[in-house]
N, C-alpha and C positions, 0 to 999 in steps of 0.2 A: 815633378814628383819622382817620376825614373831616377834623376839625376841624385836624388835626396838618399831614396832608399839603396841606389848603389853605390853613395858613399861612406852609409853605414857599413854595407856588406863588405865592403873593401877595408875600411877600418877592424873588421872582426878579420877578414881575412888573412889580412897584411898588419905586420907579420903573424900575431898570435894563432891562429887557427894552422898556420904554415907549420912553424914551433911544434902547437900540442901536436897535431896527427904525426907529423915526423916521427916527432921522439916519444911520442905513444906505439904507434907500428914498428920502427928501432927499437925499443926498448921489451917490448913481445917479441919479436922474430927472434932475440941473444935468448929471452928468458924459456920463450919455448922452445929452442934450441934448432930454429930453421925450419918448425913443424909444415910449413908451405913445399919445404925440397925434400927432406928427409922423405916424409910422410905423405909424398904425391902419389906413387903409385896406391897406397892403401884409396887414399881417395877415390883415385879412379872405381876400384873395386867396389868402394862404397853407392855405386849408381845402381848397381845390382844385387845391392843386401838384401838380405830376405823379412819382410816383416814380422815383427815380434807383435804375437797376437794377445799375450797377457798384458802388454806394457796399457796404461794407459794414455791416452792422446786423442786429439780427433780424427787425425786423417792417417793416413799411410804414409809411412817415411817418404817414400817415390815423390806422392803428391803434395807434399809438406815443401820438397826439394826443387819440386817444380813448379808449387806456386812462391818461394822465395826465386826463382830464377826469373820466371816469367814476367813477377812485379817489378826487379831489378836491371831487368833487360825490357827498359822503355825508351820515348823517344829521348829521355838525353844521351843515350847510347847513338844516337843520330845528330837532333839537333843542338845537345847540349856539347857534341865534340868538334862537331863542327863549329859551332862556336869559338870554342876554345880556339881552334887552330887558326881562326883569322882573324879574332881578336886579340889573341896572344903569340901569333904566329907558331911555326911549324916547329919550334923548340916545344910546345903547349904537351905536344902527343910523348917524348921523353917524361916530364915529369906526371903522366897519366900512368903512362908504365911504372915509373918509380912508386908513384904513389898506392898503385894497386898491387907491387908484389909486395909491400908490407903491409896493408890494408885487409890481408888476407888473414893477419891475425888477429885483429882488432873483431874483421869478422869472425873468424872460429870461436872468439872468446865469446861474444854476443851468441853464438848458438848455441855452445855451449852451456852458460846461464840461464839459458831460455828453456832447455831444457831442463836443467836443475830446476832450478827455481819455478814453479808453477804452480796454477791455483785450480784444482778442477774439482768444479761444480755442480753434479748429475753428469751429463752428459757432455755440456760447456767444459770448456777448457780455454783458462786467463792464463796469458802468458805476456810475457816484454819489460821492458828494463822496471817500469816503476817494480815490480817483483822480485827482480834481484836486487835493488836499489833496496824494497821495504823490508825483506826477508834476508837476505844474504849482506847487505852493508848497514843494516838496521837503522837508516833512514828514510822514517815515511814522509818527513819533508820533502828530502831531492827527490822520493819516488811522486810525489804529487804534484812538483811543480816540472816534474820530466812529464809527467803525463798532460798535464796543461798547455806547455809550451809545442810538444808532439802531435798533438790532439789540433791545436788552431792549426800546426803548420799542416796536416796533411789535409784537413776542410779549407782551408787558403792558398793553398799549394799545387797538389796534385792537379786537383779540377781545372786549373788554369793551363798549368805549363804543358800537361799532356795534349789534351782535346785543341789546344794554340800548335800546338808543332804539328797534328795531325790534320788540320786546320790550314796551316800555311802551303803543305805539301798537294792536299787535292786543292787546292786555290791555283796553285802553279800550274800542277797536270791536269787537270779536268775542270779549270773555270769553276769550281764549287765552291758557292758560295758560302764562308766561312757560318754564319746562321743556320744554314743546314747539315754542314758538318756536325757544326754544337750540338743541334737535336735529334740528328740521328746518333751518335755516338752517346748520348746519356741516355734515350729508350735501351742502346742494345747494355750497355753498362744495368742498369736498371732491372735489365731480367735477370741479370745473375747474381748481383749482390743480395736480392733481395731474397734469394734463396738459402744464405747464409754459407759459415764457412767450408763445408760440407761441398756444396753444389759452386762454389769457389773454385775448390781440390777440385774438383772432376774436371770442368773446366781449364785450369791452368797445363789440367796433366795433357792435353791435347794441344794447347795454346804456344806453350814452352816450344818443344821442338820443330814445330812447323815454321813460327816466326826466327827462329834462330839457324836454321837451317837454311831458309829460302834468303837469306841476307848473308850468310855465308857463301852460300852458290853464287848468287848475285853480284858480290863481293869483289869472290877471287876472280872472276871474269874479267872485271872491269881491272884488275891489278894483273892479268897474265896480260893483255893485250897492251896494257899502257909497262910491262915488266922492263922496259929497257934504261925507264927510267927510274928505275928503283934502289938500283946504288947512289945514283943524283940527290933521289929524297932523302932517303936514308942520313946520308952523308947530312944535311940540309937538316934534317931533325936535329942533330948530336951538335953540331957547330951552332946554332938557333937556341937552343938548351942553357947554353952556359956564354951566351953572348954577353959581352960588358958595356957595346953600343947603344947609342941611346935609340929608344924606341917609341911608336905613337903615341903622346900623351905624355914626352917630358921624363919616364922611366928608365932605365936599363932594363936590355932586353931581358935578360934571367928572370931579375922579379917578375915585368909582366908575364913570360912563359909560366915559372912556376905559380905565380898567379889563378892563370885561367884554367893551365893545367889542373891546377889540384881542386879547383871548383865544380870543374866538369867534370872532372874524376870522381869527386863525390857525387853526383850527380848518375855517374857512369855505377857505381858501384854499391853507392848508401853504406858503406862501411862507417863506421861511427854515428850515425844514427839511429842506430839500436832493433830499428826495425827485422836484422836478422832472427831476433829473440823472438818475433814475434811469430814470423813465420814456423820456426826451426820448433817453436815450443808446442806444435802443434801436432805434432807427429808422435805414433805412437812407436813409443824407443823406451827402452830404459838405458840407452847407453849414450849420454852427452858428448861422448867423444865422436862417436859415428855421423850424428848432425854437425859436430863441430866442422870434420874433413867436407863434408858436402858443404858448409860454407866456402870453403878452401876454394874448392870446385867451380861452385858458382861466380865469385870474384877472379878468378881466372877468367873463367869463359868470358866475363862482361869488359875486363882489363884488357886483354890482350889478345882476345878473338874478337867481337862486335867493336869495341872503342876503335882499333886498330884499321877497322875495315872499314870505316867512316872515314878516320881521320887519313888514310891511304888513298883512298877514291879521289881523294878532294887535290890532293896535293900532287899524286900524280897525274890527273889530268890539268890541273892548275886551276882549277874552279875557284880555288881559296882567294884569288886576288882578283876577281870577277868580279865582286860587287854582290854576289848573290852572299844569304845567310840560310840558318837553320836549315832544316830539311831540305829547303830548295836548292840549297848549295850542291848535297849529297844528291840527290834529285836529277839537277844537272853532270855532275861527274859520270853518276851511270849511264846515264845516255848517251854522254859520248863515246862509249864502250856498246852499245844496247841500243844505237838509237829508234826511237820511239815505242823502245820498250821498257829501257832503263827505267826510266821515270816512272814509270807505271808501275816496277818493280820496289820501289821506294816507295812511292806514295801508299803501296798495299802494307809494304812490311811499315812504316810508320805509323798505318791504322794498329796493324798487329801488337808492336810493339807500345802505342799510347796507350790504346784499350786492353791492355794486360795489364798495365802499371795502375790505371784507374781503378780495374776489381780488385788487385791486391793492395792499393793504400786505402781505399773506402774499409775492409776488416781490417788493416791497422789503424787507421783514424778509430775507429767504431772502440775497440778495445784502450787504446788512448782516453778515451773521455770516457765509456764506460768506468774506469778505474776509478772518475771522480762523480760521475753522473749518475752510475749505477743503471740494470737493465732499462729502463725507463727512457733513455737516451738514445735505442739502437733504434728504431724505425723512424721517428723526425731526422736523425742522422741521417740515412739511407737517402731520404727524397732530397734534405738540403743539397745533400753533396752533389747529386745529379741534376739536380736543380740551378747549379753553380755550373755545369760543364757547358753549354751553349756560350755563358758569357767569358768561358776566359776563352772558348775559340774566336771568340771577336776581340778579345783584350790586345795591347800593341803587346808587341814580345820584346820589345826591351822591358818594358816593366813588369812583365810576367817572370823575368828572366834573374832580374834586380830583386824583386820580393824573395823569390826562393832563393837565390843566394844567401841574404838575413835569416830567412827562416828557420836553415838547415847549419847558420853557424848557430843560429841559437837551443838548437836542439842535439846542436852536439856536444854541447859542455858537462851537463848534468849527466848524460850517458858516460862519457870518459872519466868519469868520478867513478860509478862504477865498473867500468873494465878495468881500470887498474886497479882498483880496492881489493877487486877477487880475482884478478890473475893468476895468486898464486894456487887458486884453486884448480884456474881451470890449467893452469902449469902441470900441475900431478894428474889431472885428466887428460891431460894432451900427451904425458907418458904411459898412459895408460892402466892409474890408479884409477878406483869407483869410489863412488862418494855415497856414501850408503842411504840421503837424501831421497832418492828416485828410485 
């Protein structure tokens, strides 16, 4: 079954999915005129803007910022790069990079819209692509069957691939048996979604920097100690990248890199999946540019701080060609930097990091089907999803790994209809016109 649905995923992947984000992110980086390098430092600034108290929105920009970071800095920022790098070998981590300094617009656009585009309702506030899709490209089609296809994949997706990576890792370090994992990780899930997006926000706002801080420390440790050989890897990334040799399974190495690269890169970053919008549209802003740059931000951080420090760990200590996978790989890298603490150091930040991605896709998923379900949908929602996370921590991770790859090219088609449709919207919003919408 694995073997079926990965050779769908690879059929959408190769080339087409290659192709569109390419010359999707290409074709925004010329149009918004480099808005990732120009417009970095403002970003920066952007962490410490001050909230706009008349805008409408649900949560506080801060919190909006750091539950879209927090969701997006999950275990595939661990297990899903590690992957890449030893299935696509160590060219994998070049085309993550590539992929995520133009994916940075793809992202800004989605926040952008997310913001424009919104539906708020009393105190609710609907946001995400089917809205820029039904209001801004005035198709309720693409926006309905964007919310159907977004809607299965984050109830068949999320629940598996996270609670499975966080799952593998205490299985390794702490004999924990993956069943246990499952069910303690969907009770602590369980108390906070059910709070709604509100008690989300507060959550995330704490969540974000503690998990991405203690995996940066953790990180650069394990890369000072092992640093001698870092012009070796280095070197070994960029030659691996653009390799014409043939590689495992019959390919040239390029295709396979840019392959896994750009899967785990989505994986790493969710750009083109729309989900920015969803987060970003929650914030109370009236200025879509301002969340745009904090997208900016955030796909930085997950590109080339967290992806980096996984895929670094592994290769300079050589773990990559060990046999071990996912988590366990990065798992073991740190340790041998850290021994018998590394690991321990992993195994904590992969809980952090899965159980962050879990509270923030269960209110995307929710808002997904809401769109077509209407409120009636959000508390069956709530328990199925949790109710799902025990069994993908026992599910095999190749085909946990294989589904979400299908899932997430099929959710990214209908979205990229709309980011290019209103680019040029958010084009003049990314120089710093207003749209008098919001």
């Amino acid at each position: 079954m694995s073997d079926l649905i990965q050779s769908s995923a690879d059929a959408l992947f190769m080339p087409w999915l290659v192709v569109i984000l390419f010359s999707t992110g290409l074709f925004l980086t010329f149009r918004y005129r480099f808005v990732q390098v120009t417009h970095f430092a403002e970003a920066l600034r952007t962490f410490v803007a001050p909230r706009d108290a008349t805008a409408r929105g649900a949560l506080p920009p801060f919190q909006s910022f750091m539950t879209a970071l927090a969701t997006t800095v999950g275990t595939g920022n661990i297990a899903g790069v590690a992957t890449a790098i030893i299935s696509g070998g160590p060219g994998a981590l070049f085309w993550v990079w590539t992929y995520g300094f133009v994916a940075t617009t793809i992202k800004f656009t989605e926040a952008v819209l997310g913001v424009t585009y919104r539906d708020q309702r009393g105190r609710a506030v609907l946001s995400g692509p089917m809205y820029y899709l039904r209001d801004g490209l005035r198709s309720p089609t693409l926006a309905w069957i964007y919310a159907l296809v977004a809607g299965v994949a984050a109830l068949t997706t999320t629940p598996f691939t996270q609670p499975n990576s966080i799952a593998v890792v205490l299985e390794s370090e702490l004999a924990l048996p993956t069943w246990v994992t499952g069910i303690g990780v969907a009770v602590l899930t369980w108390l906070v979604i059910i709070g709604g997006i509100r008690w989300i926000g507060r959550v995330m706002e704490m969540l974000a920097p503690l998990k991405v801080g203690l995996y940066l420390a953790g990180g650069l440790i394990v890369i000072v100690v092992f640093g001698s050989r870092l012009p070796d890897v280095l070197a070994l990334v960029f030659r691996e990248a653009f390799s014409f040799q043939a590689a495992a399974g019959g390919g040239l190495g390029i295709m396979i890199a840019m392959r896994y690269g750009l899967a785990r890169g989505l994986y790493a970053n969710e750009a083109g999946y729309g989900t920015a919008a969803v987060a970003y549209g929650t914030a109370q802003s009236s200025e879509p540019r301002r969340q745009g740059l904090n997208a900016v931000m955030e796909t930085f951080i997950v590109s080339f701080v967290t992806s980096t420090i996984s895929a670094l760990t592994i290769l300079l200590t050589g773990v990559w060609q060990s046999g071990q996978t996912s988590t366990a790989a990065v798992a073991q890298a740190f340790d041998q930097a850290m021994p018998g603490v590394g690991g321990l150091i992993v195994a904590f930040c992969a809980f952090l990091f899965g159980y962050g991605t879990l509270i923030g896709w269960s209110y995307y998923g929710e808002q997904f089907l809401e769109y077509i379900l209407g409120e009636r949908v959000i508390i069956p929602y709530r328990w199925i999803y949790c109710v799902l996370i025990p069994f993908g921590a026992m599910a095999r991770v190749d085909l946990v790994w294989a589904w979400g790859d299908l899932m997430n090219a099929l959710q990214i088609f209908p979205n990229l209809v709309g980011v290019l449709g209103l680019s040029a919207l958010a084009a003049l919003i990314a120089r710093g016109s207003r749209f008098p919408r919001d």
